[in-house]
GUNUMAR-590414 format. One record per residue: x, y, z of N, C-alpha, C in turn; residue in three letters. Coordinates in steps of 0.1 Angstrom, whole numbers, plus 5000, padded with zeros to 4 digits. Atoms other than C-alpha are relative to their C-alpha. Last residue first. Example, Ala and Ser with C-alpha at 12.3 -4.5 7.8 and 13.67 -1.06 7.14 Angstrom:
499149895000513749895071499250115008SER 500949885000512349555078500950125000ALA 
// end
This chain:
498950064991306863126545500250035014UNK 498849914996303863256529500949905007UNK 500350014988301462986509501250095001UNK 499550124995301263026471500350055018UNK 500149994991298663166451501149925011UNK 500050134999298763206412500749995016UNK 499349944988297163536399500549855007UNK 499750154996296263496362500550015012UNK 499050054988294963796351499849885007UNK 500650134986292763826316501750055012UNK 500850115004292564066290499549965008UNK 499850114995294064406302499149855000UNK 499650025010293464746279500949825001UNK 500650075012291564826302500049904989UNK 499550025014293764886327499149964990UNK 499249925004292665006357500850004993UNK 500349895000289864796361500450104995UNK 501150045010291264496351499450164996UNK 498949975014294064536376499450024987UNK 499349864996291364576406501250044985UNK 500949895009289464296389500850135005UNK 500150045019292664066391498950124998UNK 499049915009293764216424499050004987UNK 500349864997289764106441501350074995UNK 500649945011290663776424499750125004UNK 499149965009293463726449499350094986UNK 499249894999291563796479500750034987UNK 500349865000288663586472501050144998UNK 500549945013290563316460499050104999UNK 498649975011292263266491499650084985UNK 500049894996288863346514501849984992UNK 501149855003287363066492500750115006UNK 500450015016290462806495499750155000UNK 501250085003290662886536500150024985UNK 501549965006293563046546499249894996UNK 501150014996295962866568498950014995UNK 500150145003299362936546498749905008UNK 500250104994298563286548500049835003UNK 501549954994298663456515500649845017UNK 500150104989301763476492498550025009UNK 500349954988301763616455500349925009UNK 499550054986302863496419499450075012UNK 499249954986301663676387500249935010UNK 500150134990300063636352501350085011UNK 499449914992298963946328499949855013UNK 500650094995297663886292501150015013UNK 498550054995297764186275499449905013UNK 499549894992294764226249501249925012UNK 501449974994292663956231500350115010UNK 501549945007294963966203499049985009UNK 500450105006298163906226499150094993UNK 501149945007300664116246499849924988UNK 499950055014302063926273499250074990UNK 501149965012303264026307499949994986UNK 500150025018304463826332499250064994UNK 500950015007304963896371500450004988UNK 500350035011307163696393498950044990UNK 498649985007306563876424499649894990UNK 500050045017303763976445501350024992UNK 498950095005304963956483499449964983UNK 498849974992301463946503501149974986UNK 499250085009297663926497501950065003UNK 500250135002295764006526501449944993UNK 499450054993295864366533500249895006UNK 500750124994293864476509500649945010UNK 500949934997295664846502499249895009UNK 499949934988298764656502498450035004UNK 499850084990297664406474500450045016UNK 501250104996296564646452499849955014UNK 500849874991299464896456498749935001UNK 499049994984301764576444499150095009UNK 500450084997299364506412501049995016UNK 501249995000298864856401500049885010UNK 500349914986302564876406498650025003UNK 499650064988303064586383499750045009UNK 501250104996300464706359500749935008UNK 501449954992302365066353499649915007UNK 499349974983306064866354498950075003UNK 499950134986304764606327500150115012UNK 501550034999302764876303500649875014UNK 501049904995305965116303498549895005UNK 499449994987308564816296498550095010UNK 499249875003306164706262500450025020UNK 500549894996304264336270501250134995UNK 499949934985306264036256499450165002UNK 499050004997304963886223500050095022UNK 499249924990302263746209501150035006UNK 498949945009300063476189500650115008UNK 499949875000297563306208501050055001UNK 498649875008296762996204499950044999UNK 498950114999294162746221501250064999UNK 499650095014291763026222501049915006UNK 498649915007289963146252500849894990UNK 498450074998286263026255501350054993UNK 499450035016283763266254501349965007UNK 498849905001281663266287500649944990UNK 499050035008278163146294501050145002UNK 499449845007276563186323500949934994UNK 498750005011273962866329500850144996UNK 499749865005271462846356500949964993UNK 498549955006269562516362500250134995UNK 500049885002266562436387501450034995UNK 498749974994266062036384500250134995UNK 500249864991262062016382501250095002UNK 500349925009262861736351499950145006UNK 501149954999264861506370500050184992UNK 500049964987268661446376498350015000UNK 499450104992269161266344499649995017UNK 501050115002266761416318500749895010UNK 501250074996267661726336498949874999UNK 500250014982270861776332498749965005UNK 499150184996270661616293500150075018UNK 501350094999267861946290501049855001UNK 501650004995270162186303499049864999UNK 499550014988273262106281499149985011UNK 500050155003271062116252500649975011UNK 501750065000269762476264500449835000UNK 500549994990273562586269498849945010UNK 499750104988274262496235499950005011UNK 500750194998271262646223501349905005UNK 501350014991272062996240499949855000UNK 499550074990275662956222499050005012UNK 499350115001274062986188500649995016UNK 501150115005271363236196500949835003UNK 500550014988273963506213498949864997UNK 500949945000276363386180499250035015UNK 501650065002279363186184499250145006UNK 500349915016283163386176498249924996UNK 500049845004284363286210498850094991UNK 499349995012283562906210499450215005UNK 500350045016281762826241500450054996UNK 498949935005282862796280499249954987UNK 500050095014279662736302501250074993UNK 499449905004279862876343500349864981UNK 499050015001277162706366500850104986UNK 499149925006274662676386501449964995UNK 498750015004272262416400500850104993UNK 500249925008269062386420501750004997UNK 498849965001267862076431499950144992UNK 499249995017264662046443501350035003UNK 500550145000263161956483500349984983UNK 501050024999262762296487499849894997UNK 500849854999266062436477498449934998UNK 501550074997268662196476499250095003UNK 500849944987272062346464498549914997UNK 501650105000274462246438499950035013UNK 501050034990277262496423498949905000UNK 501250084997279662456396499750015011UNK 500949944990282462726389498549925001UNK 499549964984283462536360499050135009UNK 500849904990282062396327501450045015UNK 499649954989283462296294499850075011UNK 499849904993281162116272500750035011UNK 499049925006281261826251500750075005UNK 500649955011278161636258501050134991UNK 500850155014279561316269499750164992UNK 498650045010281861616293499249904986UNK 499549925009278661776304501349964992UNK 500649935010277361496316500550084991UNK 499850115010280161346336499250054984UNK 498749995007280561686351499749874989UNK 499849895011277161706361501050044991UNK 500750015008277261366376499950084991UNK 499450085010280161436396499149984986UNK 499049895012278561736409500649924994UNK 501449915009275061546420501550034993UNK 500749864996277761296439499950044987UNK 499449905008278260916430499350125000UNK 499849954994277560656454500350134992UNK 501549994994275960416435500250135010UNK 499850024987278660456409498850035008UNK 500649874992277360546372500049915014UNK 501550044989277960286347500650125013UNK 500749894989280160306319499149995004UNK 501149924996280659996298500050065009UNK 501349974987283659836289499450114998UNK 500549965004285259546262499550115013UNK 500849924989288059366271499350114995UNK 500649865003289859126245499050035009UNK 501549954989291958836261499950144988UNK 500549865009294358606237498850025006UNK 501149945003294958356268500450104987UNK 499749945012298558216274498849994990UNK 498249925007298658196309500250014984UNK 499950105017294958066314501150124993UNK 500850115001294158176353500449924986UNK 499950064991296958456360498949844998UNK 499050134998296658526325500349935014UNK 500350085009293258646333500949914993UNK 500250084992294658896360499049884995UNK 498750064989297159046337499649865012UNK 499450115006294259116312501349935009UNK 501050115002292159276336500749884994UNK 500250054993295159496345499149884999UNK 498950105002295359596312500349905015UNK 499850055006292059716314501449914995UNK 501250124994292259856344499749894989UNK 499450004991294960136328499549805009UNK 498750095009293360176297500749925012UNK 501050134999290060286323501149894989UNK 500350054987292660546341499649834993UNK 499050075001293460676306500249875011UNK 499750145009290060706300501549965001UNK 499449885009289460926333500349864986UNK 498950044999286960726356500650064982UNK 499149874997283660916361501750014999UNK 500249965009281960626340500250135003UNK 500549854993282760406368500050124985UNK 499149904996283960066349499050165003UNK 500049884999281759776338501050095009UNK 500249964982282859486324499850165000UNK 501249874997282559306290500250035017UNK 500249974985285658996285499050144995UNK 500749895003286058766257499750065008UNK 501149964989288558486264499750154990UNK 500649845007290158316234499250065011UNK 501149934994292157986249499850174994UNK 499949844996295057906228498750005006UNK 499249934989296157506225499550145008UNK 498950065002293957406196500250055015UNK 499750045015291157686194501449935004UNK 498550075003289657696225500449974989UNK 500250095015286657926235501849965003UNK 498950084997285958146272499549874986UNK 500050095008283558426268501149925000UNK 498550045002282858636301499549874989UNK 499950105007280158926302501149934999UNK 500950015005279059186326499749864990UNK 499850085013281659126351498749994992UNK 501150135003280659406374500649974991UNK 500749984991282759756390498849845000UNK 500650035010286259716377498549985009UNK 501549985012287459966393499549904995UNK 500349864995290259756414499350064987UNK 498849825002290759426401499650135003UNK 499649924990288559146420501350104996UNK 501049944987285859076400501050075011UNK 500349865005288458986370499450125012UNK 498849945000289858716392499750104987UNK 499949964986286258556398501250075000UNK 501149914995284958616359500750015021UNK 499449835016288258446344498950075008UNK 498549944997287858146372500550114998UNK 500249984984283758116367501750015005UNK 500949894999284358116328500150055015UNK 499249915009287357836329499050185003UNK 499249894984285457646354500650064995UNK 501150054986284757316324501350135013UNK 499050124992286857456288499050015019UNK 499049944991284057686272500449865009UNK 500750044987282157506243501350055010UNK 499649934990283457636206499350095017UNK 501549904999281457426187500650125009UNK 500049985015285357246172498250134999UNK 499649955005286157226210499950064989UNK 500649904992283057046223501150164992UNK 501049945004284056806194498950185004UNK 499449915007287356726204498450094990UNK 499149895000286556686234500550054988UNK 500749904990283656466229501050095001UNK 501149885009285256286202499350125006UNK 499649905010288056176224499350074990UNK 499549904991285556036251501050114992UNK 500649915006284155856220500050095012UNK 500449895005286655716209498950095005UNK 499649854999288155606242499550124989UNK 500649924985284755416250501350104998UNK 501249915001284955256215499950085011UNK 499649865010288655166216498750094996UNK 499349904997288154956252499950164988UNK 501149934991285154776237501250105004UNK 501349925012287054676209499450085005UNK 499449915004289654506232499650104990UNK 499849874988287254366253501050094995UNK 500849945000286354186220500150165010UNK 500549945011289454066211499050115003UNK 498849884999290353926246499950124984UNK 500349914994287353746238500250105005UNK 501349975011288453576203499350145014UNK 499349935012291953486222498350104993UNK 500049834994289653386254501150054989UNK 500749935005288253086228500150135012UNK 499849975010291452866230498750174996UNK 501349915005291252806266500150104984UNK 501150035011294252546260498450055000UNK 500350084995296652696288498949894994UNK 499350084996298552866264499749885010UNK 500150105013294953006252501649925002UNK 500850125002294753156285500149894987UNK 499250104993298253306288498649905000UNK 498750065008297153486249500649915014UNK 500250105011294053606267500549895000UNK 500750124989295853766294499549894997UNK 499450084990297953966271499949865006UNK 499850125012294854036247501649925009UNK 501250095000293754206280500149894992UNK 500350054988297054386286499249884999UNK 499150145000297254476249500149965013UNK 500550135008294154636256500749894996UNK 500650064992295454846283499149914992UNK 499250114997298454956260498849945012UNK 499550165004296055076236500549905009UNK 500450085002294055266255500549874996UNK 500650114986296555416274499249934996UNK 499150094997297755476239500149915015UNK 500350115014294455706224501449865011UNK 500850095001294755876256499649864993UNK 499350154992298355956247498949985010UNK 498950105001297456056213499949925011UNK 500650125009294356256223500949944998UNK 500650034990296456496246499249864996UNK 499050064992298756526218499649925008UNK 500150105007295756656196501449905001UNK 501350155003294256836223500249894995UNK 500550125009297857016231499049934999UNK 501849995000298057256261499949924989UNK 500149955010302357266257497950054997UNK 498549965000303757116289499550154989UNK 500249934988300656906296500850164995UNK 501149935001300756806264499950135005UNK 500049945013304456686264498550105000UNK 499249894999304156576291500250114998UNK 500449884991301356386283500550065008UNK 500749915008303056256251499150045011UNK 499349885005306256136270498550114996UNK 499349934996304055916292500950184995UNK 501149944986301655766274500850145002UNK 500549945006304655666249499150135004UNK 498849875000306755546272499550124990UNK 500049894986303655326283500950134999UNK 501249904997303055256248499950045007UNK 499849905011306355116240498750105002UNK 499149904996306154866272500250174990UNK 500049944982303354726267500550145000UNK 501449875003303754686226500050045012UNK 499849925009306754476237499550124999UNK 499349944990304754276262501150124996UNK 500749894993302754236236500650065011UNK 500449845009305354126210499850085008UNK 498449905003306753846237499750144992UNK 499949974985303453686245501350104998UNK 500949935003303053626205500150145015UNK 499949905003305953446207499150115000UNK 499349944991304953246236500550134993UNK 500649914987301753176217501150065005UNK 499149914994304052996190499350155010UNK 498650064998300452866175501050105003UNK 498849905001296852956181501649904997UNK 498450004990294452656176500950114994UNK 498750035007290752766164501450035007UNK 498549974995288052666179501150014991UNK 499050125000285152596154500850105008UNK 499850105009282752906148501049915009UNK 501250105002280853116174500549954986UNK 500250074993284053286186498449895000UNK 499150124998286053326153499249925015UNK 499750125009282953546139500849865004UNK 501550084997282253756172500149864989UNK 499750124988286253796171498549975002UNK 499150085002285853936132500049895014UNK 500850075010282954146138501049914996UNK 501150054988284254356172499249844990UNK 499250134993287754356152498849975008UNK 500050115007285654546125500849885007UNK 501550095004283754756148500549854992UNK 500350074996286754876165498449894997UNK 499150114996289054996138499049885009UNK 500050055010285955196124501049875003UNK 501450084996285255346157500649904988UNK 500050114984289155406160498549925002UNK 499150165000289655536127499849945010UNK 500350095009286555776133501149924992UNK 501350084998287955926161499249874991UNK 499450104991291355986148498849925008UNK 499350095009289556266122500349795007UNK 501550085006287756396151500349914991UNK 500150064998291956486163498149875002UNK 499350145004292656566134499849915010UNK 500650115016289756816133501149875000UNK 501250054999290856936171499549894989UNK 500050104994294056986160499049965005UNK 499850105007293157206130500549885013UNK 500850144999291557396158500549894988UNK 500050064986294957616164499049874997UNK 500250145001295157736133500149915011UNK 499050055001295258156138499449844993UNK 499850044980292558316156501249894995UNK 499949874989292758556123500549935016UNK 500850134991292758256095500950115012UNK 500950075005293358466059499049925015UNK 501449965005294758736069499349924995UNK 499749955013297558556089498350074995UNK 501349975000297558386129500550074985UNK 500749864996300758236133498749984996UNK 499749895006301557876125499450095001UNK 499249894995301857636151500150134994UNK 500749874988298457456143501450105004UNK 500949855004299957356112499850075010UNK 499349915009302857126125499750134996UNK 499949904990300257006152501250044992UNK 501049904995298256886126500750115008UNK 500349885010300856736106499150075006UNK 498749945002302256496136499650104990UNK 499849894990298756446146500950104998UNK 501249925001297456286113500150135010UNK 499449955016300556046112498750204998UNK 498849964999299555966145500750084992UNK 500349924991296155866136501150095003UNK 500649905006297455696107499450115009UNK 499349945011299555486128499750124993UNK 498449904992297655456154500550034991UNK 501049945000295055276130500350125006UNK 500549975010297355066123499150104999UNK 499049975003298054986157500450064985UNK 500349874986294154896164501850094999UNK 501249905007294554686133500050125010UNK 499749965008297654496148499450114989UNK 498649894997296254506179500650074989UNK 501049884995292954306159501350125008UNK 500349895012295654106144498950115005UNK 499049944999296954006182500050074987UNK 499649924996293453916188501450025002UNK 500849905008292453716158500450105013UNK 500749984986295653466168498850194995UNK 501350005001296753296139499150035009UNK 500350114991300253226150498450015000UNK 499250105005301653356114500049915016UNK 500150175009299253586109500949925001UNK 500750035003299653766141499349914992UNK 499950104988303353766147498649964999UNK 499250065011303453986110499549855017UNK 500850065012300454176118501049874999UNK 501350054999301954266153499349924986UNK 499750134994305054346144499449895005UNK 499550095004303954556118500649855005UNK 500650115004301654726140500749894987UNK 501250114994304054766159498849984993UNK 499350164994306754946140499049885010UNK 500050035014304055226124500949854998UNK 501150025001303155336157500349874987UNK 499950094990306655386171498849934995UNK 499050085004307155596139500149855008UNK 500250025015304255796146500949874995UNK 501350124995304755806186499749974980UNK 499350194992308755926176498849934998UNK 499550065009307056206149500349885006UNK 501450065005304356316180500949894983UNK 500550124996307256356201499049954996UNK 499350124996309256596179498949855007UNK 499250125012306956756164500449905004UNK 501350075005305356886201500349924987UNK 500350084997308856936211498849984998UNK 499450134997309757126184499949945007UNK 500850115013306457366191501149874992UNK 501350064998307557426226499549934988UNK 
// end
């Protein structure tokens, strides 16, 4: 992509640089003020051209610590630059054919040659046109895109001085001076449609439906709940979109990494080789239950909860629940986190909201240990087999583990239960081993009883 941008901006340079020679030279020497005016207007290409071929050399180069979005708007600037040769070209052929046409007629000569250049120039500008909005197209190019604007102008001026040049063969001597002017008028109307673009670019003005494209194919990727904000800029070639959206603020972060790349997937879908950054805000579903809320809460605020209750009780909420804090915290110290807990539930839910809090010391991350002694597994196994008879629920304990740790023997097991039961009357039965094994072992930390359906 970026050799053919060189490429076809070095040919329109070199193509540029052969006509207006051909032009100046056929011009003075049949004295026609509109084929030196081409010649000026070709000249002016030249340099324009010359301006493009280095711009879009630079703009290809990465992005660096010095110039982060890269160089992309140096084509922009060349092509503002290309503006002001074009006004400047056309003021001075607007002041030269006003001059030749309110003085003395003056006789062209070898007109036919002259006829012959333009038709020349014609043709060389149309291939020009052509390749360089291909080329653009092909590549996003402003200061491409500007070229083969810049060349429809031309070749539709040489047209005019064309037309001219068959009047003054006919001895209308003074449509050479007019064909001039309309050819002045042409290079002011493309400068200043090429200034505007390249201008809007250099303030960085969002490309026209760009925003409302990127905002309607964001709206529709799953979570994302509102486009809060869409920035759409152009440096050279690259569109920079800026994106803010909100996302469910119950949604897991890896989830919202997730949506986020999605966002960006469906942003190239609109402007295929966007640099997108996505920014989001949590926001709270309209639909979002009391216990999600209390979760969300307590997670902003740190805390590990379970066994959560919510009940309505006179037209208030009333809430319970189970707090995990640091072991080795004080009855003071793990009261106030509790309290802080508390007062973020209620500055959400309302201030009447009736909360219970039982703390429990959180179990360590690591814990050092080895395999229980024979004697202490085959007591607490048969504790945990004569359990489960007596209840006449739990069924088939096997796989049990025992660990001896520093908070005492740590005691996990397998069972079966009805493949029907109900959760609650599951976890009733099994926790009724655990305290039953608890009981008759003291010297038993925690049990882990893990429930799986009978066969």
């Amino acid at each position: 992509m970026q050799k053919d941008k060189e490429r076809v901006a070095l040919i329109s340079m070199l193509s540029s640089a052969s006509l207006a020679i051909g032009k100046f030279a056929i011009g003075f020497m049949t004295g026609s003020i509109g084929l030196i005016s081409e010649g000026v207007h070709s000249s002016s290409d030249f340099v324009a051209t010359l301006v493009t071929w280095w711009a879009v050399r630079v703009s290809g180069k990465p992005a660096d610590d010095a110039h982060h979005y890269g160089y992309g708007k140096v084509e922009s600037v060349a092509a503002l630059f290309e503006v002001v040769l074009l006004l400047g070209a056309a003021g001075w052929i607007a002041y030269v054919a006003l001059r030749r046409l309110f003085s003395e007629p003056h006789q062209i000569e070898a007109a036919p040659v002259a006829i012959a250049v333009l038709v020349v120039s014609i043709v060389v500008d149309l291939w020009r046109v052509r390749a360089l909005r291909r080329v653009a197209k092909a590549t996003g190019s402003p200061a491409l895109a500007a070229d083969a604007l810049h060349f429809l102008s031309d070749m539709l001026a040489s047209c005019v001085v064309l037309v001219g040049m068959v009047f003054v063969t006919l001895g209308y001597w003074s449509a050479d001076a007019m064909a001039a002017l309309i050819v002045a008028g042409f290079i002011v109307v493309a400068a200043l449609k090429l200034g505007r673009q390249a201008f809007a670019s250099l303030v960085d003005a969002a490309p026209e439906g760009a925003s409302a494209a990127v905002t309607a194919a964001v709206t529709g990727v799953p979570h994302v709940m509102a486009v809060e904000r869409t920035r759409v800029r152009l440096a050279g070639a690259t569109p920079f979109v800026d994106l803010l959206i909100a996302v469910s603020r119950a949604l897991p972060l890896d989830h919202v990494a997730d949506v986020k790349s999605q966002v960006v997937l469906a942003v190239h879908g609109q402007l295929p080789n966007a640099e997108v950054t996505v920014e989001t805000i949590a926001r709270a579903d309209d639909d979002e239950s009391i216990e999600t809320q209390v979760r969300v809460i307590a997670a902003n605020q740190g805390a590990a909860i379970h066994r959560l209750t919510v009940q309505r009780m006179d037209g208030r909420l009333s809430i319970s629940l189970d707090i995990e804090v640091d072991a080795d915290l004080s009855v003071d110290e793990a009261h106030a986190v509790a309290s802080d807990l508390e007062t973020a539930i209620r500055a959400e839910l309302g201030g009447d909201t009736e909360i219970d809090t039982h703390i429990e010391p959180k179990a360590a991350e690591w814990l050092d240990g080895g395999e229980a002694s024979s004697e202490d597994r085959r007591l607490i196994e048969q504790s945990l087999i004569q359990a489960a008879k007596q209840g006449g629920v739990v069924d088939d304990v096997h796989n049990v583990r025992i660990r001896n740790t520093s908070i005492g023997l740590i005691v996990n097991f397998h069972c079966r239960l009805p493949p029907r039961m109900s959760v609650t009357e599951a976890h009733t039965a099994v926790d009724q081993l655990e305290r039953t094994v608890r009981a008759l072992h003291p010297n038993v930390g925690r049990v882990i009883g893990h429930a799986e359906p009978s066969v």
